[in-house]
N, C-alpha and C positions, 0 to 999 in steps of 0.2 A: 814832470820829468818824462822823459822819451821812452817808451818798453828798452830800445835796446842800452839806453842807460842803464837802467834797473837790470836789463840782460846782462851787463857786466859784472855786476856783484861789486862788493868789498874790496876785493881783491883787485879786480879791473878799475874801480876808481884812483886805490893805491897805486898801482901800475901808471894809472895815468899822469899821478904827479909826481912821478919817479923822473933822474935826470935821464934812464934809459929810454924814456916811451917819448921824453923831447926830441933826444939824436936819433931815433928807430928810420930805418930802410931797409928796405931791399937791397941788395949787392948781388944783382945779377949779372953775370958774366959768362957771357954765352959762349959755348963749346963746340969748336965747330969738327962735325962729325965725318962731313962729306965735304967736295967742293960747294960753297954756298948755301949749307945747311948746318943750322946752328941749335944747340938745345943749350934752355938753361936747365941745370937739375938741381930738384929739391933733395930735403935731407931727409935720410930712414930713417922719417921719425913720427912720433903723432903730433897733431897741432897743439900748438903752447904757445905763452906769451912771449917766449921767448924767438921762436921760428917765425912766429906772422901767420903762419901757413904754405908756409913756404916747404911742402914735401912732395911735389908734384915736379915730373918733367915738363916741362912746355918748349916748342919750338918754334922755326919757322923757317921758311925756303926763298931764298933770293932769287926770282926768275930773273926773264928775259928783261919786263917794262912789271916789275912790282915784287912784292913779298906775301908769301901768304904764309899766315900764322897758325900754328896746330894748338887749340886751348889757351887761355887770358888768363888763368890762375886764380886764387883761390881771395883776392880784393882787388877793392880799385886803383887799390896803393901800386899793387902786385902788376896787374895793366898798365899803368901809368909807365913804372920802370920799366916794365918791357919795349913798352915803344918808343921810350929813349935808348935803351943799349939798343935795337934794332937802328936806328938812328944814326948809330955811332959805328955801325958797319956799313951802313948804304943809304944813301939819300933816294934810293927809288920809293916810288909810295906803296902804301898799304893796300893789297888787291883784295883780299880777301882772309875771313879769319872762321877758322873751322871747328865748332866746340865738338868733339868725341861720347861725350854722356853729360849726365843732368847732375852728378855729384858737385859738390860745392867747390871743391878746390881748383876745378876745371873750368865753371864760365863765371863764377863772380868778380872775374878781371872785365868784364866785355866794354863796361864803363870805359878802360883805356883805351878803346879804341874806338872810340864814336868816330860815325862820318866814314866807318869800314862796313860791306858788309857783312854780314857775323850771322853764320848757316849752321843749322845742326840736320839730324836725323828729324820726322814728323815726332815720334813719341819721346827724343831727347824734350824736346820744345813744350809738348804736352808737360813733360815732367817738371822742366822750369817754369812753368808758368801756375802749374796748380803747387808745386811743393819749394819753389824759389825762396820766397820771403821766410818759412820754413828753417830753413838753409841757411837762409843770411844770419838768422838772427841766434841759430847754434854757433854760426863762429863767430858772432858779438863776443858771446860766453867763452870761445872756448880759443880765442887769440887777442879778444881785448880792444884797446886800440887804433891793428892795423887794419879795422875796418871801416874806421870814420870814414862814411862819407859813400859807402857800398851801397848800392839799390839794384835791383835786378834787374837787367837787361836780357829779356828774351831775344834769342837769335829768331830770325828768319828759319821758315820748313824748308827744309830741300828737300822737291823731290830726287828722290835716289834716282843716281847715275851711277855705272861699274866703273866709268871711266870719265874724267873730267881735262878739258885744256884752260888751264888758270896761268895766268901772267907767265906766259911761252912755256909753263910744265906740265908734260903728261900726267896726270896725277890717276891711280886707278883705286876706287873706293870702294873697303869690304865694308858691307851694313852684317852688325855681329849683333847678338842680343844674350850671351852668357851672363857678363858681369853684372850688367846694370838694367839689361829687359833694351835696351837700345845703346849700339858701342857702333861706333865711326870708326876704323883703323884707316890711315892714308898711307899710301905708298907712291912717293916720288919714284917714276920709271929712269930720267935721268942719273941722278947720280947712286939708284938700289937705296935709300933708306924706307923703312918702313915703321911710321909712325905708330906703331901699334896700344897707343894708351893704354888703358886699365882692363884691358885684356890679357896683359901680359906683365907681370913682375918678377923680381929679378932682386934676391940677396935680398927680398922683404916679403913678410909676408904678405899673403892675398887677401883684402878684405871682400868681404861678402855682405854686406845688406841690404841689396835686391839682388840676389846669386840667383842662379839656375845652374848647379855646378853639370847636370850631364849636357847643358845646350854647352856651356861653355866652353866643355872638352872636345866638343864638337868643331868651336869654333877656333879653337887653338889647333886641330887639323888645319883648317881652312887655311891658317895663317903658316902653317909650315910649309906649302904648298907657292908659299909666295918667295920667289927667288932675288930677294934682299943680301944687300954685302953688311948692311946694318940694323939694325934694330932697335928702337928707343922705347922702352918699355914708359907703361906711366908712371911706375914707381922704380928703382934700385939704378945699377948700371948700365950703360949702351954695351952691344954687344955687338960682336961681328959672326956669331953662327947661329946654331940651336939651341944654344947653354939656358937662354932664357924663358923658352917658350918650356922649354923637357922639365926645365924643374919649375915651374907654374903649372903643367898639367903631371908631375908627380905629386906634389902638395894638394892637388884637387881630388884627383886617387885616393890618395890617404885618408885626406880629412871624411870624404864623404864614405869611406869602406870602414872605416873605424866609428864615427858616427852610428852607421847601420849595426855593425856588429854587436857595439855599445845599446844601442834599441834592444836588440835580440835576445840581450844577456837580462833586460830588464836592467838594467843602470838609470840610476835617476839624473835630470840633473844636476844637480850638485856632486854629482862622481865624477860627472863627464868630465867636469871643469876641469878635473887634473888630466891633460893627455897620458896615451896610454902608451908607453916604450914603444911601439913599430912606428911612431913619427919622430924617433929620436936623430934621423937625417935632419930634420927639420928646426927642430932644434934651437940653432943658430940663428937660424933668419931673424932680420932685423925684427923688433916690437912684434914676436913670436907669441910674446905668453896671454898680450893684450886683445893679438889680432884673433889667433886660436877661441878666448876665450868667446869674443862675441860672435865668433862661429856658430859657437855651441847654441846660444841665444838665440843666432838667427834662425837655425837651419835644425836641431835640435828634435823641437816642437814636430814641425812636420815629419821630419823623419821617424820619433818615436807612434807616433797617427797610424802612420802606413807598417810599423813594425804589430802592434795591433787588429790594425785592419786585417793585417795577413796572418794573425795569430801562431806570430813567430816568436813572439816574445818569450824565454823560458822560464816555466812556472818554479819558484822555492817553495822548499822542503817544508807541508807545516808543522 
């Protein structure tokens, strides 16, 4: 029996011979944002058997003589439908297809597009290729099914360029490294959108498992600076202003000042776990209590280190 069979469990065998996992697809239906710029969006949600994996935005841009695609999604499945609904708006070919970071829901589509080339950042590519199978085989576990048939496809290293001419579009590329230690954001000069993936989310919370939240804040400057009529975050809504970037880097504020202060106070944690009323803005965001939590998990540990270190910690009453 195959690991990622056994990676399924009980439950994904069940799944398997369920009448839902015989009819399962994709129904992507691409949105189109700009003239000839289209995103499909995923749901504010966490992966389940039920989504595929399907919670990522992914898009792509119809040049001149091609199409170039911003991330393949989170299987092969997921790739595959994509290059059909791109299909079924334009028959021009696949120029080029750009993965943004090394998370799973971003290049495990790449399989869809063989025969394209498929280019990341140098330490995206590093990341896929030492932590890829990694990757694959958590969302064996943790969507079942619509993995059959998923193997990792390293992109090609690009080297970095500010500015790129890809199938007759100016494209100008920020290299970011807040979210993930290496984040691609694209920005088509043509029609103003700015693909800014998991740099930026919107009406969901912000995961964090290779964060660096003060570079990130840094890098959510950078991108405010970029004069976009759109915005396609990697997770929640497309936007047409600032709405998305302001509350990505207020949620980063918080978490990481409340964190600190939470250190300070000497909180353990298992306290932390319950947020503490000044992020009840926050609140609401989509899969808020799940993503918060493994904040705490992620980011926690070092912060409590450094709260130590600096012997800011306050000592109780013995």
């Amino acid at each position: 029996m195959s690991t990622r069979v056994v990676a399924l469990g009980l439950l994904g065998l069940l799944w398997l011979a369920s009448p839902q996992a015989a009819g399962r697809s994709y129904d992507l239906a691409p949105l189109e944002v700009a003239t000839d710029v289209y995103v499909f969006m995923g749901a504010d949600e966490h992966f389940s058997f039920a989504n595929g994996g399907n919670i990522v935005n992914t898009g792509f841009i119809v040049g001149d003589d091609g199409v170039i695609v911003i991330d393949s999604g989170p299987s092969k499945q997921y790739g595959e439908a994509m290059r059909r609904a791109i299909s079924r708006v334009t028959d021009k070919p696949l120029a080029q297809v750009f993965i943004s970071h090394f998370h799973p829901d971003h290049f495990l589509g790449n399989q869809g597009f063989a025969g394209t080339p498929i280019s990341a950042l140098p330490d995206t590519v590093r990341g896929i290729r030492t932590q890829g199978e990694l990757f694959n085989d958590a969302m064996y576990r943790l969507v079942g099914p619509w993995m059959k048939g998923t193997e990792v496809v390293v992109p090609e290293e690009m080297p970095f360029r500010s500015r790129m001419r890809v199938a007759g579009r100016n494209l100008r590329l920020l290299e970011l490294s807040g979210h993930s230690g290496s984040d691609l954001a694209v920005f088509d000069e043509k029609s103003g959108v700015l693909f800014a993936a998991d740099s930026v989310f919107f009406e969901r919370t912000p995961t964090t498992p290779h964060a660096d939240i003060t570079q990130w804040l840094r890098d959510l400057d950078v991108l405010t600076g970029i004069p976009f009529r759109v915005l396609v975050p990697g997770h929640g809504p497309v936007v047409k202003d600032q709405r998305a970037i302001e509350q990505t880097a207020a949620y980063l504020r918080w978490l990481h000042d409340s964190l600190k202060s939470r250190a300070q106070q000497g909180d353990s944690m298992a306290e932390v776990l319950a947020p503490d009323a000044s992020g009840q803005a926050f609140f609401d965001l989509a899969v808020f209590a799940e993503e918060y939590r493994r904040s705490v998990a992620h980011l926690y540990p070092a912060i409590e280190q450094d709260a130590l270190r600096e012997g800011r910690v306050e000592q109780s009453e013995p």
